[in-house]
Each structure stands twice: as C-alpha cells, then as structure tokens.
BAPADO-86021 format. One record per residue: x, y, z of N, C-alpha, C in turn. Coordinates in steps of 0.2 Angstrom, whole numbers, padded with zeros to 4 digits, always signed. Each point is the difference from the previous one (the first is absolute). Layout:
XYZXYZXYZ;...
***
This chain:
+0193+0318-0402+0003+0003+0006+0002-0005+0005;+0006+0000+0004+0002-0005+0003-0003+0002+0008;+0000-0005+0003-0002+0002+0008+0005+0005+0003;+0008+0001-0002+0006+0003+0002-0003+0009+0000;-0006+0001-0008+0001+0006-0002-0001+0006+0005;-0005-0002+0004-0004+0006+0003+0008+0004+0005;+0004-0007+0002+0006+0002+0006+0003+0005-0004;+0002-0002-0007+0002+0005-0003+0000+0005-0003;-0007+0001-0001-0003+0008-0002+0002+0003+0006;-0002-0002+0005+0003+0002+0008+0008+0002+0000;+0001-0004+0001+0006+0002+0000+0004+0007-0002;-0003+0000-0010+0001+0005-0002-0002+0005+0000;-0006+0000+0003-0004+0006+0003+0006+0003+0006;+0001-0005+0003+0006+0003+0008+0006+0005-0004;+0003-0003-0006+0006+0003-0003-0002+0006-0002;-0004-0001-0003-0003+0007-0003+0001+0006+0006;-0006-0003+0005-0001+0006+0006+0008+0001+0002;+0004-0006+0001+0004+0001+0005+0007+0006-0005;+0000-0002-0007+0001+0004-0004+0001+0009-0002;-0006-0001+0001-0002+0007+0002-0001+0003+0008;+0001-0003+0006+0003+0001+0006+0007+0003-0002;+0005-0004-0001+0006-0001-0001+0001+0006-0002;-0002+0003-0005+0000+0007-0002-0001+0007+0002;-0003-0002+0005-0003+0005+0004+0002+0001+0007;+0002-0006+0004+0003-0002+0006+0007+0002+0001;+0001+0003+0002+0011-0002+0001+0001-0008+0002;+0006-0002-0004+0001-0006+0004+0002-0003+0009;-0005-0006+0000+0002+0001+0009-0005+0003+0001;-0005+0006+0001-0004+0003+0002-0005-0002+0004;+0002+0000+0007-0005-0006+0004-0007+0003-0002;-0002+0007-0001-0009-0002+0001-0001-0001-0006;+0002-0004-0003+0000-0002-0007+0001-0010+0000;+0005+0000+0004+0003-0009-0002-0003-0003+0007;-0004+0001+0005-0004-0002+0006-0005+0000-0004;-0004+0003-0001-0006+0001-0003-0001-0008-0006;+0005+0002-0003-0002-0004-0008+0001-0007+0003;+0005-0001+0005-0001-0007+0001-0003-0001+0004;-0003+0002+0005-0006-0003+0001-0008+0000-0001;+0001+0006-0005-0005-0001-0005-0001-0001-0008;+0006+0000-0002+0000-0001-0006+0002+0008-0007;+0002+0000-0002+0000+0004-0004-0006+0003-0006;-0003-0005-0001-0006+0002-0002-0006+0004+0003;+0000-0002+0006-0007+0001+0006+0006+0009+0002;+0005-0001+0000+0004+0007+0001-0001+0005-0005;+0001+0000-0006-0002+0002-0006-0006+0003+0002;-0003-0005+0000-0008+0001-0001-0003+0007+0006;+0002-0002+0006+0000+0004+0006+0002+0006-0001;+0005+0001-0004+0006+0010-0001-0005+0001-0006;-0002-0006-0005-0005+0003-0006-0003+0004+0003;-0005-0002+0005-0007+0002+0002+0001+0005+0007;+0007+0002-0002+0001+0007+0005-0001-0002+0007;+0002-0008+0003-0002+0000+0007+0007+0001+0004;-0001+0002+0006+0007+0001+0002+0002-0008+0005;+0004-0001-0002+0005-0005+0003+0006+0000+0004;-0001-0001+0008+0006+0000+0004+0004+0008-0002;-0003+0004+0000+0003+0008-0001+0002+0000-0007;+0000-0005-0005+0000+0003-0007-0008+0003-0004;+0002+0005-0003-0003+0006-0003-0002-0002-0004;-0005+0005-0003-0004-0001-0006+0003+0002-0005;+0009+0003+0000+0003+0004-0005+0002-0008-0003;+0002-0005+0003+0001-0004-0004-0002-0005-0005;-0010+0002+0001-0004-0003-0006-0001+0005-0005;+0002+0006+0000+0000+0004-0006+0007-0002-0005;+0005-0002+0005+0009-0002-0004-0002-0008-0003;-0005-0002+0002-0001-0009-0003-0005+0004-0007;-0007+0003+0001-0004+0000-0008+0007+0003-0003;+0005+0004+0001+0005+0003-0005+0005-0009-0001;-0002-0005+0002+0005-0005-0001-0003-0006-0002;+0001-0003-0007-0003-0004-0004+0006-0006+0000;-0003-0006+0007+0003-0006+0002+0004-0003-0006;-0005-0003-0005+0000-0003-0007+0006+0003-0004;-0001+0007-0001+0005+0003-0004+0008-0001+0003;+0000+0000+0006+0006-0001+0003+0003-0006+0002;-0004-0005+0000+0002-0009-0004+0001+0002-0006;-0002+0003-0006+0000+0000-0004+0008+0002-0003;+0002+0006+0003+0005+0003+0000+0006-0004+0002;-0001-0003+0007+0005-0003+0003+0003-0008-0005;-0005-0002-0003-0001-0006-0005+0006+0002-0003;-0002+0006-0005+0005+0003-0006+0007+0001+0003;+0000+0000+0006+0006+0003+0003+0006-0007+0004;-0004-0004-0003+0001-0009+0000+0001+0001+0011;-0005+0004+0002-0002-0003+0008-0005-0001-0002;-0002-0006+0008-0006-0004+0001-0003+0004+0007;-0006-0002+0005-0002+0003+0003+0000-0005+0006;+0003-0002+0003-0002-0007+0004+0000+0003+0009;-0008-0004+0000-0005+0004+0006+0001-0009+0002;-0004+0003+0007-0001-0007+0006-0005-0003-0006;-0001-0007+0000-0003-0005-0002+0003-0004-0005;+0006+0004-0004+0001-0001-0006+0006-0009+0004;+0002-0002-0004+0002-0005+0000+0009+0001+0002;+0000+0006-0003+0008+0004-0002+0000+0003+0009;-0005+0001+0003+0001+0006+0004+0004-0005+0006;+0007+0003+0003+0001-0001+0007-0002-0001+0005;-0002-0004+0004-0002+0000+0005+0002+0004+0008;+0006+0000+0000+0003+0003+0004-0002+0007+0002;+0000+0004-0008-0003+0006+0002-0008+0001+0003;-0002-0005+0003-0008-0001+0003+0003+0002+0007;+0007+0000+0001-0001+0000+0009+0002+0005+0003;+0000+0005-0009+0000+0009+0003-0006+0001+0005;-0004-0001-0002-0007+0002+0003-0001-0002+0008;+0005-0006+0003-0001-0002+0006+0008+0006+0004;+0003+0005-0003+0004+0005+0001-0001+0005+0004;+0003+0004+0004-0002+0006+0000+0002+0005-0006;-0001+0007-0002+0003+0005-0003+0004+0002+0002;+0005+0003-0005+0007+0005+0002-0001+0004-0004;-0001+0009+0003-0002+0005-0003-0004-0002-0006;-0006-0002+0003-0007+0000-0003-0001-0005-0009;+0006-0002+0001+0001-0006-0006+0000-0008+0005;-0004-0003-0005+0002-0008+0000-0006-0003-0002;-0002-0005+0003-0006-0005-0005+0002-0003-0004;-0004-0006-0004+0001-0002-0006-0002+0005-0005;+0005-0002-0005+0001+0005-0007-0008-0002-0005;-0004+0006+0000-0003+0000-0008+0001-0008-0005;+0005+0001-0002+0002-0004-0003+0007+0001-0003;+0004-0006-0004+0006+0003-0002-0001+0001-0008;+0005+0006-0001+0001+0000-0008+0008-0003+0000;-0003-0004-0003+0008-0006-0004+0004+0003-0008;+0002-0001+0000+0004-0003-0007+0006-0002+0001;+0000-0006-0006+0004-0006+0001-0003-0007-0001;+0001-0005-0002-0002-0005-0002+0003-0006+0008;+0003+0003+0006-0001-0004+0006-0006+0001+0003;-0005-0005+0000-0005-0002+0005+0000+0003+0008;-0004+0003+0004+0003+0003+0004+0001-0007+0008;-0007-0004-0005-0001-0006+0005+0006-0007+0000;+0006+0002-0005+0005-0003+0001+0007+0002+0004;-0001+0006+0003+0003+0002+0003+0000-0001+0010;-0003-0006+0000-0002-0003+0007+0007+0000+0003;+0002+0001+0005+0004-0002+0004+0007+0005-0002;-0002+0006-0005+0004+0007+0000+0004+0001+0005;+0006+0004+0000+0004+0002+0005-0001+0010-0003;-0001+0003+0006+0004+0007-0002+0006+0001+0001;+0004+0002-0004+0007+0004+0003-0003+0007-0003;+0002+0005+0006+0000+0007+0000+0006+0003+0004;+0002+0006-0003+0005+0004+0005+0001+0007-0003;+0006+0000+0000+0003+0009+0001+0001+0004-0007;-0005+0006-0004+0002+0001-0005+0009+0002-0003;+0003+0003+0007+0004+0002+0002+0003-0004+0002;+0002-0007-0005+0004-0006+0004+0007+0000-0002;+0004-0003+0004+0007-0001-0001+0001-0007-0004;+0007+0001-0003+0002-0006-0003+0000-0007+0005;+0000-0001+0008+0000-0005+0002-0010-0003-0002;-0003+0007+0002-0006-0002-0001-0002-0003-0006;+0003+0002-0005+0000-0001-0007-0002-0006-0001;+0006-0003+0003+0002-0007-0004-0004-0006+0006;+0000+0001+0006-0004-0003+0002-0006-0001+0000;-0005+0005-0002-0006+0001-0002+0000-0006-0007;+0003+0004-0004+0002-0006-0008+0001-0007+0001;+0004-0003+0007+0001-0005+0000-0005-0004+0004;-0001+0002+0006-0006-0003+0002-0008+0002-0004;-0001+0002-0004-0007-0001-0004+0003-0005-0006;+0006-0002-0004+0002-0003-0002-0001-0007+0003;+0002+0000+0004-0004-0008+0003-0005-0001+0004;-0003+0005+0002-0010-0003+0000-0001+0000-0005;+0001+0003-0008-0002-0001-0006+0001-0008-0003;+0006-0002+0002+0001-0006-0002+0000-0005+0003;-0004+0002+0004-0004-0005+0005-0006+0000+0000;-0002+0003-0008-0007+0000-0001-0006+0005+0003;+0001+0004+0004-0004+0005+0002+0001+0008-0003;-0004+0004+0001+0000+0005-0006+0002+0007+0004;+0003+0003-0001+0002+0007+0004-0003+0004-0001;-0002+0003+0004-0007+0008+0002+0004+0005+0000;+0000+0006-0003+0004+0005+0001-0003+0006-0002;+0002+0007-0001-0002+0005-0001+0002+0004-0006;+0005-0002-0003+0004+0001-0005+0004+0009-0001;-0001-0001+0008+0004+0009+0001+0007-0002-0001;+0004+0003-0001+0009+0002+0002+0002-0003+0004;+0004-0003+0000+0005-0002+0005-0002-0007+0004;-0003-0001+0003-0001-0008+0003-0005-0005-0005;-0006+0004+0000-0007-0002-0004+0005-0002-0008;+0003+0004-0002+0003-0002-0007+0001-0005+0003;+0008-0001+0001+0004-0006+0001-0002-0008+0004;-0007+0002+0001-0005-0006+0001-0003-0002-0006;-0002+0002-0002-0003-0001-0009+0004-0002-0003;+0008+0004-0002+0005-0003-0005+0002-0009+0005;+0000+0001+0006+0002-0006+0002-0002-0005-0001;-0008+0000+0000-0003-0005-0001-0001-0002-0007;+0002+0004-0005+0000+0001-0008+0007-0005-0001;+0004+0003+0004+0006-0003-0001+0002-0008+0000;-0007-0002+0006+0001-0007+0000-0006-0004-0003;-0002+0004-0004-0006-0002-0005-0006-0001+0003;-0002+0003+0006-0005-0002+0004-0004+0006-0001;-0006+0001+0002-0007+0004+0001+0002+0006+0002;-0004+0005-0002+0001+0008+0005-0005+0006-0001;-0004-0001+0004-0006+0005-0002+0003+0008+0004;-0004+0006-0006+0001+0005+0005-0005+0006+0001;-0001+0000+0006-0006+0002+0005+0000+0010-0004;-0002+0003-0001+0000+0006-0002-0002+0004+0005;+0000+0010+0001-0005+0003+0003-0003+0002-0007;+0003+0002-0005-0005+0003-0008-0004-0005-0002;-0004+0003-0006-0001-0005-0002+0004-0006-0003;-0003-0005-0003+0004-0006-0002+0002-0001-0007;-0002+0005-0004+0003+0003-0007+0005+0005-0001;+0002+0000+0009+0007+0008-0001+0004-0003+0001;+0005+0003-0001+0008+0000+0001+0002+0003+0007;+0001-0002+0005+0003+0006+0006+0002-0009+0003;+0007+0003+0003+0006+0006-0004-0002+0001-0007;+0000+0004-0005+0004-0001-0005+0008-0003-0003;+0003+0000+0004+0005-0004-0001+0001-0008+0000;-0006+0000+0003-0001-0006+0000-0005-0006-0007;+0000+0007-0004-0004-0004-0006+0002-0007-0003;+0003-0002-0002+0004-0005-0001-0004-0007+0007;+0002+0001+0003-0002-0005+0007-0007-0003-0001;-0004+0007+0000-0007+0000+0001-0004-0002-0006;+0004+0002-0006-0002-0004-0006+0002-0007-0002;+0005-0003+0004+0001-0007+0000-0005-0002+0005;-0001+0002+0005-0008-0002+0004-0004+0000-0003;-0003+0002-0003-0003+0002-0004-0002-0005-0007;+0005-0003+0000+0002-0005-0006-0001-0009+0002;+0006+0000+0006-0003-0005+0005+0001-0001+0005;-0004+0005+0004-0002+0000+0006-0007+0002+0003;+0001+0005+0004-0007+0003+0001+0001+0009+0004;-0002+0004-0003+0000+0007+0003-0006+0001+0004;+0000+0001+0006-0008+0000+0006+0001+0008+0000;-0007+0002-0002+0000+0007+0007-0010-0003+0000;-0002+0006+0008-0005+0000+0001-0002+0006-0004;+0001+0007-0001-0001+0005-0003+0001-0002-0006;-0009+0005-0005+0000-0002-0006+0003+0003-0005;+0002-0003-0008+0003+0004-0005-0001+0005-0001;+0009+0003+0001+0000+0005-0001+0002+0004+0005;-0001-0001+0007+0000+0003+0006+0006+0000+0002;+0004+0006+0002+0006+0002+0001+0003+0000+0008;+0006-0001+0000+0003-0003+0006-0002+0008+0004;-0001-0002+0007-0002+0002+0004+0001-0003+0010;+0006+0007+0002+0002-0006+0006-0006-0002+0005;-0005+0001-0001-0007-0004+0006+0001-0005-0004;-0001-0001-0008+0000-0006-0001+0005-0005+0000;+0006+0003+0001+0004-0007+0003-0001-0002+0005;-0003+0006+0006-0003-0007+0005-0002-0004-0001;-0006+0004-0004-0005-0007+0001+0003-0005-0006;+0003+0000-0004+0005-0005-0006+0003-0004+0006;+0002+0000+0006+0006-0003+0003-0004-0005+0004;-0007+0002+0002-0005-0005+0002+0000-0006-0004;-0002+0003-0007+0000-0007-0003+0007-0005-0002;+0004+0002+0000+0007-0004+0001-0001-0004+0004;-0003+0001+0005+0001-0004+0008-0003-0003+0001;-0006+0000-0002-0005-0004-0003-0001-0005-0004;+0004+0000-0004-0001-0006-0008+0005-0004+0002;+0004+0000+0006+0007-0001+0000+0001-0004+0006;+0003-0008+0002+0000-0002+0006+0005+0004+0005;+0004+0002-0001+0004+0002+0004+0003+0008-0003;+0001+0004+0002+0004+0005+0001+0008+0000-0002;+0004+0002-0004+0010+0000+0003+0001+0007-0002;+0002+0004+0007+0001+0006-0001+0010+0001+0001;+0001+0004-0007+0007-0001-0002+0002+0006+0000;+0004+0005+0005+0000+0005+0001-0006+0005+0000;+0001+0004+0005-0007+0004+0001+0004+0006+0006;-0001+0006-0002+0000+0006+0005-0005-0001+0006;+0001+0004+0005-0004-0001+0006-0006+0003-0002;-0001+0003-0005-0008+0004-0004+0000-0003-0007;-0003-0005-0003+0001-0003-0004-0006-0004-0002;-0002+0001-0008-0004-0005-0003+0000-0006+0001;+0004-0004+0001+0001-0006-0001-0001-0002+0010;+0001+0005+0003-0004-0001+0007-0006-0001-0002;-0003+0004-0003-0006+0003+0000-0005-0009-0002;+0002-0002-0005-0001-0007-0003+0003-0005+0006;+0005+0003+0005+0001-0009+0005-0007+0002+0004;-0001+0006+0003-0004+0001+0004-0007-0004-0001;-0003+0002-0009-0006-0007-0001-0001-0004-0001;+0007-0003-0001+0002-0006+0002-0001-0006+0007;+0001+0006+0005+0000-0003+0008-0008+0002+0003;-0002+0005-0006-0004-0001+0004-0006-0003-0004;-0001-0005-0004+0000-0005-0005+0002-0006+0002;+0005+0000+0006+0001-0006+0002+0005-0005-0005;+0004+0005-0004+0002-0005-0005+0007+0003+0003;+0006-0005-0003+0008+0000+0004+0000+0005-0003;+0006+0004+0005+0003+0006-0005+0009-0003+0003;+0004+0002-0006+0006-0002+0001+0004+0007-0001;+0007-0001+0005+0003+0006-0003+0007-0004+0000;+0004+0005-0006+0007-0001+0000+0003+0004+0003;+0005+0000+0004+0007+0003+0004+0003+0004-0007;+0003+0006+0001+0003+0003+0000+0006+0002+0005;+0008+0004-0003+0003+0003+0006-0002+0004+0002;+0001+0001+0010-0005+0003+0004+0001+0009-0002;+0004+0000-0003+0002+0009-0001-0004+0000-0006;-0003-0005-0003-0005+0003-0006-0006+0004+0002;-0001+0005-0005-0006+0004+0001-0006-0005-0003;+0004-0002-0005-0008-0003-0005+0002-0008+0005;+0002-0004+0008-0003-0004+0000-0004+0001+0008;+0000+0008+0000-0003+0002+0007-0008-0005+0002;-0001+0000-0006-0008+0001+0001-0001-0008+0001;+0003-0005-0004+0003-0007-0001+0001-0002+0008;+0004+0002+0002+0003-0001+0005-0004+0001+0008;-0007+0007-0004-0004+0000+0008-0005-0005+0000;-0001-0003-0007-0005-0006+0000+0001-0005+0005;+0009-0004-0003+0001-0005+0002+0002+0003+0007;+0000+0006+0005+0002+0000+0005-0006-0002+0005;-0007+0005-0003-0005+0000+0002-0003-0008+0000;+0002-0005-0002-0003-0005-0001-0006+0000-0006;-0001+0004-0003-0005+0000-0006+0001-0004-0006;+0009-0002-0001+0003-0002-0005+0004-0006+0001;-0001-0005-0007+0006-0007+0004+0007+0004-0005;+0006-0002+0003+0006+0002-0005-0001-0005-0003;+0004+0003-0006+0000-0008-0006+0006+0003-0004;+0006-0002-0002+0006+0003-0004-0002-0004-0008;-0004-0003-0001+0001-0005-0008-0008-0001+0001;+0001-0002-0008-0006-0002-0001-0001-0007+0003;+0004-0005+0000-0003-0007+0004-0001+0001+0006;+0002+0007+0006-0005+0000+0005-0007+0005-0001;-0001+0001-0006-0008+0004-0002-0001-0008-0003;+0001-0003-0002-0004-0007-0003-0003-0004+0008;+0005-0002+0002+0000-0001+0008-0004+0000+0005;-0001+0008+0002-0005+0000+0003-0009+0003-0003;+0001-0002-0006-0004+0002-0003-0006-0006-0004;+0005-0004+0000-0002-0007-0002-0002-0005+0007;-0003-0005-0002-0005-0004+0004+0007-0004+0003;-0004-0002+0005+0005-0002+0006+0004-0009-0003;+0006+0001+0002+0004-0006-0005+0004+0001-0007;-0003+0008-0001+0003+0001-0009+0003+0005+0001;+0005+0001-0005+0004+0004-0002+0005+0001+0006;+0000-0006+0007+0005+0002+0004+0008+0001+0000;+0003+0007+0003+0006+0003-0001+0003-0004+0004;+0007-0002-0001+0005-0003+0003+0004+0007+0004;-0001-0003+0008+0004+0004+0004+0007+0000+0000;+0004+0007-0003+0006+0000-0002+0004-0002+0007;+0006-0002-0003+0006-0001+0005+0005-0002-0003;+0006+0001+0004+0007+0004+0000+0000-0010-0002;+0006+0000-0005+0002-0006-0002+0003-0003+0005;+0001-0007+0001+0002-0007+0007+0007+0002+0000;+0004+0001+0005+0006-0001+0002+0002-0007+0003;+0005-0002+0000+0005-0005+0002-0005-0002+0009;+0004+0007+0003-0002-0001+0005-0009-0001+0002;-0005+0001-0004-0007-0002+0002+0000-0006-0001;+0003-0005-0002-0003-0008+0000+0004-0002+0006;+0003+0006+0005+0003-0005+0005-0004+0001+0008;+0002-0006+0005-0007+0001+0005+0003+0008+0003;-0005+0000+0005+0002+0006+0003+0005+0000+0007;+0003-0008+0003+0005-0001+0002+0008+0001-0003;-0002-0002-0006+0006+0002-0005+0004+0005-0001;-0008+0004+0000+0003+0008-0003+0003+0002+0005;-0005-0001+0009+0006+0003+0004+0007-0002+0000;+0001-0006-0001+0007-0001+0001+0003+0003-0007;-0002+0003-0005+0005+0002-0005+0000+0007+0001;-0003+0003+0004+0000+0007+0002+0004+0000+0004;+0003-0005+0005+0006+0001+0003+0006-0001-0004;+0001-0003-0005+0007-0001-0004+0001+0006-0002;+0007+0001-0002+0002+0007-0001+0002+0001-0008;+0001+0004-0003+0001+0000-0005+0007+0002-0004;+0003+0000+0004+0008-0001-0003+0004-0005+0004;+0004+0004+0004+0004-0009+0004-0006-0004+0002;+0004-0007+0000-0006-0005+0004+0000+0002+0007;-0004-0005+0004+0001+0000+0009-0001-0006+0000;+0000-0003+0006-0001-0005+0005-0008-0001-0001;-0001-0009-0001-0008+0001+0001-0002+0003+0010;+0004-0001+0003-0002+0003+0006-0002+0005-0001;+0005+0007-0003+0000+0006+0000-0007+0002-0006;+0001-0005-0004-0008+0001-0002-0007+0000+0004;+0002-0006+0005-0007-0003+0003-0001+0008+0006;+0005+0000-0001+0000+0008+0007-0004+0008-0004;+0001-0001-0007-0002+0004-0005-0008-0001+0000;-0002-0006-0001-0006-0001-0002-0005-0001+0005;+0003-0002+0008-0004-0001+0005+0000-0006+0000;+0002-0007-0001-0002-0006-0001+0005-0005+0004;-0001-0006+0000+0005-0006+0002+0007-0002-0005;+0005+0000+0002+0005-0002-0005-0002-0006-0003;-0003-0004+0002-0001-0008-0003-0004+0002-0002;-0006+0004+0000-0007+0000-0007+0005+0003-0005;+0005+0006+0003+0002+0005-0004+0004-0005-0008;+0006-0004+0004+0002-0006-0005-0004-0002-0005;-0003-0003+0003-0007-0004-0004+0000+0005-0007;-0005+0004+0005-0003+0005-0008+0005+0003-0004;+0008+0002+0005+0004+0003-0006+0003-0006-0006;-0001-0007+0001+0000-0004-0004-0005-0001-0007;-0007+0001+0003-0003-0001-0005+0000+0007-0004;+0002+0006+0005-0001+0006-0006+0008-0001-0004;+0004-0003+0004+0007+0000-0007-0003-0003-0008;-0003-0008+0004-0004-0005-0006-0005+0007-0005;-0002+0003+0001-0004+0005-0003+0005+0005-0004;+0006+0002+0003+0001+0003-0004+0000+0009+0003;-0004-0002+0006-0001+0007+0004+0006+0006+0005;+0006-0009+0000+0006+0003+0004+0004-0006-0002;+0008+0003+0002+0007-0001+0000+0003+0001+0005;+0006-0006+0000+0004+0000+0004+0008+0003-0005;+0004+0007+0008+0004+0002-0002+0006-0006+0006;+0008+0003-0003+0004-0001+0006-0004+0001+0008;-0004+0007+0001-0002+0002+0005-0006-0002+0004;-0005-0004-0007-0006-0004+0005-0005+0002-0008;-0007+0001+0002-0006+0002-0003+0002+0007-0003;-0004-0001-0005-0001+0008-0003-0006-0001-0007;-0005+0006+0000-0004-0001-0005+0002-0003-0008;-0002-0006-0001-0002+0002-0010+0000+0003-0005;+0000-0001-0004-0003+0005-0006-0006-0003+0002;-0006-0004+0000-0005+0001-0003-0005+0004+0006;+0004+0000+0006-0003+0004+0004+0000+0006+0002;+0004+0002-0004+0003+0007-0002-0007+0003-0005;-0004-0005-0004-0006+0005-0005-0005+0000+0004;
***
C-alpha cells in the first residue's frame, strides 16, 4: 500500500457520503452545501445518521439517507457512463469553491455536493471558460450573434458554459461546435436526461465530446428551483459572464447576477431599444453592472490578461482632407464650390490674410485640393471626398 492510499480511501468515503447527500438534498440547498463544506460530507452524513439536528435540518433527513445506498448510486451512475467528481478530485473546479464565500438567493447557493459528468472533457480543462447565456425566446439578430461570438472565444481556445435550453443557450453550443472548439452543458435534471428533448441530438454529441454537468443526481427531473440553483454554477466554473438577450425577468439575469456577485465580469450585448428580449440586457449595462461588448473579440478582450487579445478602436476610413494642417482646412472651407473667387474673397471667407491665404491656396492646388477657374479659386475633385 502506497503512502497516497489512506487520502484516498478518504476521499472515497466523501463521494460515497456526498453521493447519498446529493440524493436526498435539493440542489443548491444551503443547510445542506454550508454545512458539508465546512465540515465535510462525511462528518455531515455521519451527524443526519445519528439523527442530530443541524442548523434547523431534521431528523426526517437521516431516515431518506438509511433508505439511500452511496455505493449503489456510483455504481449506477458508472453504468450510466457518469462520473462523480467532488472537491479534492483532481477534475474538480476550483472556481466553484467561492460559492461558499457568497450570499444565498432564495435559500440556494454554496458549493455543489459534487458534479455528475458525462463526457469525456475533463472539467479541470475548462479553466478560463466563458458563459454565454440569454433569451429562450430569442430573436434571429440574437441568434446569430450568440453563434458568432461563442464561435470566436471557441477558437481562441476557451470552452463555452451554457445551459443547453432554447434559443441563446443552443446557439452558444452549436457556435462553438461550429468553430471546433469545447462546450460544456451545465443542466437543472439529471445528467443522463434529455431536457429539452428537442435537444437530443446536441446533448448526445456532448456527451460524446464534450461534457454534460448537472449538480442533481441521475435521473432527477427538471425542476424550476433547480435552475436557479443550475445558474449558479454557470457562473462559477466560468471567468466571465456574456449575457445575449435577456427579458427584464430572466434566467439568464438570474446567472449575470452570480456572476457580479462572484466578482467575475459579466458582459452584455445591445440589442434594439424597442426590444422586449433586450430590456433586461439593456438595464445591466444601464445600471453599470455590465460591460457592452458587440463580438466576441470584445469578450476575448476584456476577459483576457492585460496586453492580449487587444480590439482595434474602429474608425471612419482617412479622407484627403485629414493629412491637411488645421490652417489649411480653414482656408479651403472658404473656397466655394462652383464658380471660383478672388483669393481676397476667400481670405474674407475663411477669416485669414490674403498673403497667408495665396500661400496656402498654392500648395493646396500642388495637392490637388483646389483649382483655378476664369473666375479665381474653386474646390477639387479630391476635396470634394
């Protein structure tokens, strides 16, 4: 027996307890995920066995644990090609450690139990994650730009976080499928079900190569508490937040919100101001809670270490006139643009001296800026663009 073994009998002792929590807990259930991580899973276990009361949980919960056999439900989940990956494990997220330094929202949050996986992505390769989330009920503008922007954080090597619902959560998965990059998807069921159904197809190519996450154990049917607490961990496994449409009552708030209060970015895209689904978008970045970002190289951007992934500040392409000083221009703001004039009559236009006015109207002819008619000065073609 190696000096390693004793951590890891341990270890499995925790999965086991935490196993059989998990089944008996709702996901998220603070007097359940307070408890276990500051005391462990086991020592919790042990405590509901022996019918003691904990922080106002009951003795009805050490009667649902003798009815719950840890072992056989690894055992299950094994066959079910999930794994059970708990704090210690090598696979386990870090991130999700700094639930616990959170407050609750409606009586969910904490670090998870553990997760139930399937898929063959490691979850400890998933460092530096982006989520995109947004509107079930999205528009085709949201469509496409959810698509596009996960399309290029995928292919810039970071993994997209999403929920695999309808409408944004999809078209953040295919996006990043699209550009051959990573896409884990965060569940409220368990991680061997299909919800959507419609979505089968997706979830079984996650499934294949990628990763399905839920906190709720096999088998366990979608339930709306549980996508609260499911939105937590998005927010958590994930450096930054990008919310892509969102109603002013909206899941995908619900996920920027433990995001910020996570301390991790949240980002939001614009929509038009008459949209319904980009109300809720729109009060982030009013409120100051959100950075805009329209593309994924502004999600790379401010999301990346200082010096990488920097966005070139757009601008209107160089005209004729910007290579010329700022004296010049005055003087060509007084030339007129059909008949010529007198350079006097210009110098009187532009506010200037006749002798400087000469001067410069010569070197803007050499330019190409102005022309002489019968009648005196008159603008160019190339001052005309």
């Amino acid at each position: 027996m190696t000096a390693d073994a004793p951590a890891a009998v341990d270890l499995e002792a925790e999965r086991v307890a935490r196993a059989e929590l998990s089944r008996v807990f709702e996901p998220g259930d603070t007097r359940c995920t307070g408890l276990v991580a500051e005391i462990g899973g086991v020592q919790m276990h042990t405590a509901l066995s022996n019918e003691r009361d904990l922080a106002g949980v009951r003795t009805d919960y050490g009667a649902r644990l003798s009815a719950t056999d840890g072992v056989q439900e690894l055992e299950r989940a094994d066959r079910l090609g999930l794994r059970f990956v708990i704090p210690g494990d090598p696979e386990w997220p870090p991130g999700l450690d700094d639930l616990a330094g959170v407050s609750s929202v409606q009586e969910r949050g904490g670090p998870p139990l553990g997760l139930w996986v399937r898929g063959p992505l490691r979850l400890d390769e998933v460092a530096g994650a982006v989520a995109v989330v947004g509107a079930r009920s999205s528009t085709s503008y949201g469509n496409v730009v959810a698509a596009d922007l996960a399309a290029t954080v995928a292919a810039a090597g970071r993994t997209v976080v999403s929920g695999a619902a309808f409408g944004i959560d999809y078209r953040a998965h295919t996006g990043a499928l699209a550009a051959e990059g990573r896409t884990v998807a965060v569940l409220a069921c368990g991680a061997d079900r299909v919800y959507p159904r419609g979505h089968e197809r997706l979830l079984a190519h996650l499934a294949r190569e990628g990763a399905v996450v839920s906190e709720a154990p096999p088998g366990a049917a979608p339930q709306r508490i549980r996508f609260l607490a499911r939105n937590r961990l998005i927010a958590a496994m994930t450096t930054g937040t990008v919310v892509v449409e969102a109603a002013v009552r909206s899941g995908a708030l619900n996920t920027a919100n433990w995001a910020g209060r996570l301390l991790r970015p949240v980002l939001g895209v614009p929509g038009p101001v008459t949209s319904a689904s980009s109300a809720g978008v729109h009060q982030l970045v009013r409120e100051g809670a959100a950075t805009l970002v329209t593309c994924g190289e502004d999600v790379l951007e401010v999301l990346g270490v200082a010096g990488e992934h920097l966005v070139t500040v757009p601008r209107a392409p160089d005209r004729p006139r910007d290579r010329l000083t700022a004296r010049q221009r005055q003087v060509l703001d007084g030339v007129p643009v059909g008949q010529g004039a007198r350079a006097d009559s210009v110098a009187r236009a532009a506010g200037l001296g006749v002798v400087e006015v000469q001067g410069t109207l010569a070197r803007l002819e050499e330019g190409g800026h102005v022309e002489r008619d019968e009648h005196g000065w008159r603008l160019g073609p190339l001052a005309m663009d």
